[in-house]
C-alpha positions in Angstrom: 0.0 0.0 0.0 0.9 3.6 -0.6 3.7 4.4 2.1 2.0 7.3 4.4 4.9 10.5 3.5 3.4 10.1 0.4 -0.3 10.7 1.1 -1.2 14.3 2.1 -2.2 14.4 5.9 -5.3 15.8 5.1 -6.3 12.4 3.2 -9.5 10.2 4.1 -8.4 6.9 4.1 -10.7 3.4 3.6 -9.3 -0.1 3.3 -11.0 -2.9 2.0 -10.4 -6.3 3.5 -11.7 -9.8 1.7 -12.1 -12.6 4.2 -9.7 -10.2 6.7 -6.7 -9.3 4.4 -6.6 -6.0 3.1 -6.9 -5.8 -0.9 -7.6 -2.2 -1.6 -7.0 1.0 0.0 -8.4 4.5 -1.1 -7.5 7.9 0.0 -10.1 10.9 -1.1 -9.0 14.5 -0.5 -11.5 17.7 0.0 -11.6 19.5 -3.2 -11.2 23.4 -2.0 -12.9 25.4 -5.1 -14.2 28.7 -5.6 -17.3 27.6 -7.8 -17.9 23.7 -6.2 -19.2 23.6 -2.7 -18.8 20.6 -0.2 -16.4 18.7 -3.3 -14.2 16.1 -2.6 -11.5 14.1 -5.1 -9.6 10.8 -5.1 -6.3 11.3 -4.2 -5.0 7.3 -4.2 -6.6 4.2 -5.4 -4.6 0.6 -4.7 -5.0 -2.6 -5.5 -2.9 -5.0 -4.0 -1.4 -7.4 -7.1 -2.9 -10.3 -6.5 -6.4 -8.9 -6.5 -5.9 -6.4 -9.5 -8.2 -7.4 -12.7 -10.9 -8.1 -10.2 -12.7 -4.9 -9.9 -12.2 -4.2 -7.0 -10.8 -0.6 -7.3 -14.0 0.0 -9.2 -16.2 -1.5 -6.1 -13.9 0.7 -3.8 -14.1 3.5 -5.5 -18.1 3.6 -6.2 -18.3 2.6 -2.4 -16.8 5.4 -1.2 -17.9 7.8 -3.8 -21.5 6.4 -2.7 -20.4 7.6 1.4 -19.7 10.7 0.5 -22.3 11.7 -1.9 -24.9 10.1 0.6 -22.9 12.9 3.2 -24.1 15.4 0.9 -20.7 16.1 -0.6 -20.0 16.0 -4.5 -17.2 13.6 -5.3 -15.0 13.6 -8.6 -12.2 11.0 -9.7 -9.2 11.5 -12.0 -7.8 8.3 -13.9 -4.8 7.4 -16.5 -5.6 3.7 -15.8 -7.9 3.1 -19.2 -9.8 0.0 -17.8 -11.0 2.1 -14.8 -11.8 4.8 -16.9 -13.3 2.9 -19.3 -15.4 1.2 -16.9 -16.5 4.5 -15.7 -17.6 5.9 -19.1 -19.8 3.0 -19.5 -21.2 3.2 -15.8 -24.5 5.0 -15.4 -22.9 6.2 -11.9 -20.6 8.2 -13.2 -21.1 11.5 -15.5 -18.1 12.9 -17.4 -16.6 16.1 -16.6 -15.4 19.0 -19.5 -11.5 17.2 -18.8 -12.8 13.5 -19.6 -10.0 11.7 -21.8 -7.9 15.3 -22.2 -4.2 14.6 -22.2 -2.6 16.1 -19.0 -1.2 19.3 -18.7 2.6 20.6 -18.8 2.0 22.0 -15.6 0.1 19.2 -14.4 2.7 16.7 -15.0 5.5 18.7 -13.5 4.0 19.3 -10.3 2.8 15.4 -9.8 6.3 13.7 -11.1 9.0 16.2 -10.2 10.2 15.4 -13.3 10.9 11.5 -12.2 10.0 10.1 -15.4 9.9 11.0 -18.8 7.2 13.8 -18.8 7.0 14.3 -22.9 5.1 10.6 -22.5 3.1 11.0 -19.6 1.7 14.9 -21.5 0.7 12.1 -24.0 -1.4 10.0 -21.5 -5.2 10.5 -21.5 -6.8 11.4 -18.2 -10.7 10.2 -17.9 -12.3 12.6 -15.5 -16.2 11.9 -13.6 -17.9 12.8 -10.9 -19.8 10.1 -9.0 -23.9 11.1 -9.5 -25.1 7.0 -8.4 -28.1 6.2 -9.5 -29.7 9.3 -10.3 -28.5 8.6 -14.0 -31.2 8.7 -16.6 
C-alpha cells in the first residue's frame, strides 16, 4: 500500500479487507474550489497485485464515492488507468466532466512527477475525468 509520507495528511483513508486481508486502499481528498461547494477528489486508489483485474478498485471507488455523496458532498475521480476509466464511461454512476479523456497538462505533469520520469510521454497520457452522480443517471 501507498507508504504514508506520500499521502497528504489531510487524506480520508478506507481499506478494504476480503475474508480479513486487506486488498484495496483509497484515499479521497477535500476539493477546496471557488465555484464547487462541499467537493471532494480521489487522491490514491490501490489494488494490492494479487487482487488487480478483479474490480475491485472499481467496487472501492463507487463505495466510497457512494459515502460521501450520501454525506451530501460531490465527489470527482481522476484516472490514467484506461480499464477504470473505461469502466466509468460506461457506468450510469458516473457522468463525465469537460476534462474526460484530455491529455494532462505541462504544468500538471511537473507538479505530480517532479520530473521522475519522462514527462513528454506521460503529457501524452489520457486522463478520464467523472464525478460520482449514483443512480440518479437517466
Amino acid at each position: 500500500f501507498p507508504s504514508h509520507d506520500k499521502l497528504s495528511k489531510s487524506a480520508r483513508c478506507f481499506l478494504a479487507c476480503w475474508n480479513g486481508v486487506p486488498v484495496g486502499f483509497y484515499a479521497v481528498l477535500a476539493m477546496p474550489s471557488g465555484t464547487i461547494k462541499n467537493a471532494w477528489r480521489g487522491h490514491r486508489l490501490v489494488a494490492l497485485p494479487d487482487y488487480q483485474g478483479l474490480g475491485i478498485g472499481n467496487r472501492l471507488s463507487e463505495w466510497v464515492a457512494h459515502k460521501l455523496v450520501s454525506e451530501g458532498k460531490r465527489f470527482f475521480a481522476k484516472t490514467a488507468n484506461i480499464k477504470l476509466g473505461r469502466y466509468r464511461d460506461n457506468s450510469n454512476k458516473w457522468k463525465p466532466t469537460n476534462k474526460n479523456k484530455k491529455a494532462r497538462k505541462n504544468s500538471e505533469v511537473k507538479k505530480n512527477y517532479n520530473n521522475l520520469i519522462n514527462n513528454n510521454l506521460l503529457e501524452k497520457r489520457l486522463c478520464f475525468s467523472h464525478e460520482y452522480i449514483g443512480n440518479c443517471a437517466n
